[in-house]
C-alpha positions in Angstrom: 0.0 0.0 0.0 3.2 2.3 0.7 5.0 3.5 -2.3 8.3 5.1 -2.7 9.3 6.2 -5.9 12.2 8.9 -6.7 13.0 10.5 -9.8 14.8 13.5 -11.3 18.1 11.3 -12.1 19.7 11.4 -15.2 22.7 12.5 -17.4 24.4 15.6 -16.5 28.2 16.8 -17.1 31.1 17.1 -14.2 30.4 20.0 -12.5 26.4 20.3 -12.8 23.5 19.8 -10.7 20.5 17.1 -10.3 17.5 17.2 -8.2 16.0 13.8 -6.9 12.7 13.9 -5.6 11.1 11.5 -3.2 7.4 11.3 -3.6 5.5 8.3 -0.7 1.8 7.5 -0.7 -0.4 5.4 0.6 -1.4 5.0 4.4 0.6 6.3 7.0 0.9 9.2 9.8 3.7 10.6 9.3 7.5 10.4 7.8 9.8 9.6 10.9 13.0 10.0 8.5 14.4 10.1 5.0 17.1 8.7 4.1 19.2 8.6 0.4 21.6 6.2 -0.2 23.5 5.4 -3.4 25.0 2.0 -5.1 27.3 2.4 -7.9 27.8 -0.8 -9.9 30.1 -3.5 -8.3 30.2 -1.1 -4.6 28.1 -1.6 -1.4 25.1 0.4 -1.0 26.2 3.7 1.1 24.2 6.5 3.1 24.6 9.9 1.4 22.4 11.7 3.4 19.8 11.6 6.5 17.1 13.6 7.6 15.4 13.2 10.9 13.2 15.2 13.7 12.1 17.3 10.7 15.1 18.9 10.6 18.8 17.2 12.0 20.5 16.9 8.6 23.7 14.4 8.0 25.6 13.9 4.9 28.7 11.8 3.9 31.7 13.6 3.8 32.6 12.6 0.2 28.9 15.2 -0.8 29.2 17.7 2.0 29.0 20.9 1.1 27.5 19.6 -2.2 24.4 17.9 -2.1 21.6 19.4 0.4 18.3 16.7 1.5 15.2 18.5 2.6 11.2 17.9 3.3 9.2 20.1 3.0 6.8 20.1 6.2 3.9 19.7 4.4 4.8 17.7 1.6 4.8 13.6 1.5 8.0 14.1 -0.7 11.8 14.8 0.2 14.5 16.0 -2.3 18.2 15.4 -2.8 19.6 18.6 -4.5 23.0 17.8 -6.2 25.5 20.4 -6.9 29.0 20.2 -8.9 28.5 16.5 -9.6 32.0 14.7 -10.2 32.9 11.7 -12.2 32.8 9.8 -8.6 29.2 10.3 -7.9 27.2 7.9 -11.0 25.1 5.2 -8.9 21.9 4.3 -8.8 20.6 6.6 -5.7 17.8 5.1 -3.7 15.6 6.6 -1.3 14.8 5.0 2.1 12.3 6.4 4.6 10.8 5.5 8.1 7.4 6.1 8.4 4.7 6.2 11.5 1.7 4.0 10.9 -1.2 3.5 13.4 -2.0 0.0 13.7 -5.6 -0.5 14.7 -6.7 -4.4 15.7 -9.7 -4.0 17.3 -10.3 -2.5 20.3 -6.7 -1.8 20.3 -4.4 1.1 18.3 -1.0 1.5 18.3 1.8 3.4 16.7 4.1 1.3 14.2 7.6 2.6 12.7 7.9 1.0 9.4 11.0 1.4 7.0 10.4 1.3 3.0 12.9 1.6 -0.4 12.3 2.8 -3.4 13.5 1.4 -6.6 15.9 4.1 -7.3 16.8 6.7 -9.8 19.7 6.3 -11.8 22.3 9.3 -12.0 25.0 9.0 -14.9 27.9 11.8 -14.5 30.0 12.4 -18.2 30.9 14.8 -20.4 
């Protein structure tokens, strides 16, 4: 019933700049965290960038000062901006979030956290 699906990656020369968007639907409360990770063929899967309490940022220090996650407070989407792409930054980038879902079995509710991936967006850095 959740989806996560990003988009916004693509081809884009050394030195320019992507925006990967985030967008989750479907039945939950609210989104705990967002998280972005990237996979570049034959590498591990690694965290770019976190988001969490609405606002505590961390990033990786191979994109600080380069790429910027963000969530709007009143959207169900999140956003990777991506500035002065290098040759080292091509993968696959996937987006991971935690969301709060109440779980009702009658007569009882309670608040879940449940964690869901997205299929990815592919970014391709060349000139």
């Amino acid at each position: 019933q959740v989806q996560v699906v990003e988009s916004g990656g693509g081809l884009v020369q050394p030195g320019g700049s992507l925006r990967l968007s985030c967008v989750v639907s479907g039945t939950f409360a609210d989104i705990n965290a967002v998280r972005w990770y990237r996979q570049a063929p034959g590498k591990q899967r690694e965290l770019v960038a976190s988001l969490t309490d609405g606002f505590i940022t961390n990033y990786a220090d191979f994109v600080k000062g380069r790429f910027t996650i963000s969530k709007p407070s009143d959207e169900n989407s999140a956003y990777l901006q991506m500035n002065s792409l290098k040759p080292d930054d091509p993968a696959v980038y996937y987006c991971n979030v935690n969301l709060r879902v109440v779980i009702t079995t009658t007569p009882w509710s309670y608040i879940d956290d449940q964690e869901y991936w997205g299929k990815g967006t592919l970014v391709t850095v060349s000139s």
